[in-house]
C-alpha positions in Angstrom: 48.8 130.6 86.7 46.5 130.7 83.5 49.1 129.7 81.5 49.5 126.7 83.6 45.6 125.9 83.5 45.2 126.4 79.4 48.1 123.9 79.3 46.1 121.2 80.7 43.5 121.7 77.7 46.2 122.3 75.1 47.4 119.1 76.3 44.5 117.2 76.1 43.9 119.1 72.5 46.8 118.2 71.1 46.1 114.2 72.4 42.8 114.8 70.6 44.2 116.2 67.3 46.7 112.9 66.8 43.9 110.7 67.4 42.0 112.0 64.8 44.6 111.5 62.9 44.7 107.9 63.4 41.0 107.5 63.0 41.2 108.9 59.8 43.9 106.7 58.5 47.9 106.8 58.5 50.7 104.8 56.8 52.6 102.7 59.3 54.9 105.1 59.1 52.7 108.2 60.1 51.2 105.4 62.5 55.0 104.9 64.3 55.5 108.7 64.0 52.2 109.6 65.9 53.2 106.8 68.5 56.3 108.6 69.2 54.8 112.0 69.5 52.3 110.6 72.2 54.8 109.1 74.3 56.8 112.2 74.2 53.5 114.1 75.3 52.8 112.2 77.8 56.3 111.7 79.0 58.1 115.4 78.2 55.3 117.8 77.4 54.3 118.9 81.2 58.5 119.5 82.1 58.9 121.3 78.7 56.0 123.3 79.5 56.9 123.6 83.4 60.3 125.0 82.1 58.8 128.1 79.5 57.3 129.5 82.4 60.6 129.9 84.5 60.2 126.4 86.4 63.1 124.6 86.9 63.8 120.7 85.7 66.1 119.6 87.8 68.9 118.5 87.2 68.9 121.8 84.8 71.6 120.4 82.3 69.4 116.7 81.5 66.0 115.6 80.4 64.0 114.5 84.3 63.4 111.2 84.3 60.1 110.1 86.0 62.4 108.7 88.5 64.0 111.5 89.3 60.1 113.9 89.9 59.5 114.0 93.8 56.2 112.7 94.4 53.6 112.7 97.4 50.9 110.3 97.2 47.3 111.7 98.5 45.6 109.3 101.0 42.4 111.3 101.2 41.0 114.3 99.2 40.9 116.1 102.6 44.9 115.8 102.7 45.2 117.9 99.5 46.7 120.9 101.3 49.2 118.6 103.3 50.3 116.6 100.8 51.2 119.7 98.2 53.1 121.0 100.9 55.1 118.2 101.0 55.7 117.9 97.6 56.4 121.4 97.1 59.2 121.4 99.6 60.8 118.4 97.9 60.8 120.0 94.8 62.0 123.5 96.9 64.9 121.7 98.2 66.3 120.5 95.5 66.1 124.1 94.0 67.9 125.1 97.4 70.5 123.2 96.5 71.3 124.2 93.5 71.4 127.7 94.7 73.7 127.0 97.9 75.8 125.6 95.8 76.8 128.2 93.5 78.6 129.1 97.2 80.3 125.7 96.8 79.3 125.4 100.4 77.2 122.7 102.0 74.2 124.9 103.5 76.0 128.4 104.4 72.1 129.1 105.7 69.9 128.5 108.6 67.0 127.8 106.1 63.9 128.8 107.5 60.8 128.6 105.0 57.0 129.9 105.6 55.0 128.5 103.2 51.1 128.9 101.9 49.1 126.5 99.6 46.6 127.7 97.7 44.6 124.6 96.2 43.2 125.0 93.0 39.4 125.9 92.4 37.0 122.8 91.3 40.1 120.7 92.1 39.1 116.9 92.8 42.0 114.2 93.8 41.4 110.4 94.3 42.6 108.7 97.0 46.3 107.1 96.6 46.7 109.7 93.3 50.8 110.7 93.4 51.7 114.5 92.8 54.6 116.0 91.7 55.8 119.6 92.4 57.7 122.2 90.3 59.4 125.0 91.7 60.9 128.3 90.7 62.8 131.7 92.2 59.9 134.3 92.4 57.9 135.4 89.7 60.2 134.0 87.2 63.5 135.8 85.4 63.5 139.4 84.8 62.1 140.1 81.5 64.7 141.7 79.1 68.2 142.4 80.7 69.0 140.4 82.8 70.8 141.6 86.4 73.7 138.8 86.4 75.6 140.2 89.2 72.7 140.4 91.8 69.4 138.2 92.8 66.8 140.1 90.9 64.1 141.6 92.1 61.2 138.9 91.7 63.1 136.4 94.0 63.0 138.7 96.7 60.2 139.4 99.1 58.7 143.1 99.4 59.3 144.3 103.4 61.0 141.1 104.1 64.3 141.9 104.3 66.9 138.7 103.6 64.1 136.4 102.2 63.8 135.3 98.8 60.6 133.9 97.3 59.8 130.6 96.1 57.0 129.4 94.0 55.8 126.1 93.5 52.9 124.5 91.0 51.6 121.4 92.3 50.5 118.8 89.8 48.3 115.3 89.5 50.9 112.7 88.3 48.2 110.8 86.3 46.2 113.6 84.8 49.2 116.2 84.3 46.4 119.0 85.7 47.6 121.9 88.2 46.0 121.5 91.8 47.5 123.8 93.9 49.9 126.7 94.0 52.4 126.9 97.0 54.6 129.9 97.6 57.3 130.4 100.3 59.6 132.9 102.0 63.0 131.3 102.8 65.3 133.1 105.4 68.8 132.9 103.6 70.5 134.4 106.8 73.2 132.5 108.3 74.1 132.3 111.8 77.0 135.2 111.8 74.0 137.6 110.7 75.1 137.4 106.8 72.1 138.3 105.1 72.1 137.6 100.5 73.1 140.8 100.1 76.8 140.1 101.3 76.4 136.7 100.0 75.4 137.9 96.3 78.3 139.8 96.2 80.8 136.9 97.7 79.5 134.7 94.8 78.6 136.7 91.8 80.2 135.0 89.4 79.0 131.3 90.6 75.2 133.3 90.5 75.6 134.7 86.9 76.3 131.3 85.7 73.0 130.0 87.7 71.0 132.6 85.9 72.2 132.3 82.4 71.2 128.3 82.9 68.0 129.1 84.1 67.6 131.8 81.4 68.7 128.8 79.0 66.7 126.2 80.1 64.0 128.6 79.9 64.4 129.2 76.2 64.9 125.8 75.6 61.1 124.5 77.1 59.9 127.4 75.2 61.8 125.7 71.9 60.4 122.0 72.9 56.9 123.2 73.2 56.8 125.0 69.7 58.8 121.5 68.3 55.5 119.2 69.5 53.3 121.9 68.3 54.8 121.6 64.7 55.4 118.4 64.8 51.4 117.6 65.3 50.7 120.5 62.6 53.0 118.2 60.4 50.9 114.8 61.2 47.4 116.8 60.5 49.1 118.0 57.2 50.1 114.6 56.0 46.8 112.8 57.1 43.6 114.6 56.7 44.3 117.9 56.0 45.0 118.0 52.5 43.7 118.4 49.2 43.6 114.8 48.0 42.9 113.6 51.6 40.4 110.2 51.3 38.9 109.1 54.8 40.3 105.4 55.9 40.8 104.6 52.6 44.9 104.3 52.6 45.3 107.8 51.1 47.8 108.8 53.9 51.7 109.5 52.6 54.0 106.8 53.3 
């Protein structure tokens, strides 16, 4: 969860940094460049970031549109909890989904969820402000290698036996800041008694190709996050930080 939180001030850093930038004085073309790179904040930063951390972007092969981001709008500060619960379990059943269908069955399971928000500290939401919800299998993928054959450890629940955990990070659509954590036990048992154990091994294969995507889309919010970070380190070096650098006074590179 820190991780989440310092990404709300990174984010709002690394807005700062290209406006000083601008205020210092670009070329039109470092002008156009920083335009770019704040749309793509403000458009692709928070699902890059959502995805380094094990979150999943559905669908996990394409770039979410904001069309495509479940959203719950809050109609009073005191509907907080309710209102991340139901984004949460939009965002949880699309995640479902993806994992009943590694079965190629439509809902093998008699789904049952228990779920617990946890609103954020100090967290203030206007009336009528939209949130969007994030979800992911446990704790995250196993660190190092990687159990492909089985569901690993972190998505199940301790003492609950045929339960897997899901984790969801609630955010505010306008401000992109975290303001509440859900997390929920599903019940994967269908109604013949099969429990994910037999499942897992009925559809190994189909789950070791889930995994390696989520291992890959993973990596590759890990590699968009590090591309905007370099990519404002390039606008800083090219406008006011370097030697010959002359306040407003059109010393920027064209």
């Amino acid at each position: 969860m820190n991780a989440l939180i310092s990404q709300q001030a990174q984010y709002k850093s690394l807005l700062g940094r290209i406006g000083r930038c601008l205020c210092f004085g670009c070329s039109p073309t470092q002008t156009a460049a920083a335009a770019a790179l704040t749309s793509r904040l403000t458009r692709a930063w928070p699902h890059a970031f959502v995805s380094a951390e094990g979150y999943v972007r559905l669908p996990i092969d394409e770039r979410r549109s904001d069309k495509e981001t479940p959203r719950v709008a809050v109609q009073d500060e005191k509907e907080l909890e309710q209102a991340a619960w139901e984004a949460s379990a939009l965002a949880n059943e699309k995640l479902l989904d993806l994992l009943l269908k590694v079965g190629n069955t439509e809902g093998p399971f008699n789904v049952d969820v228990e779920a617990r928000v946890t609103p954020l500290k100090d967290v203030k939401v206007r009336p009528g402000e939209a949130l969007m919800a994030f979800s992911r299998f446990g704790t995250g993928l196993l660190a190092g290698s990687t159990i492909l054959n089985r569901v690993p450890l972190s998505w199940k629940a301790k003492n609950v036996p045929g339960r897997i955990v899901l984790q969801s990070v609630v955010f505010s659509q306008a401000s992109m800041k975290p303001v509440a954590l859900v997390q929920a036990l599903v019940d994967l048992r269908d109604s013949e008694g099969q429990g994910v154990e037999e499942w897992v091994e009925k559809n190994s294969e189909g789950l070791s190709k889930l995994l390696r995507e989520l291992e890959y889309s993973e990596r590759r919010g890990r590699e968009e996050v590090k591309d905007v970070l370099n990519a404002v380190d390039a606008l800083e070096k090219d406008t006011w930080d370097r030697p010959d650098a002359v306040e407003d006074m059109g010393s920027a590179k064209s």
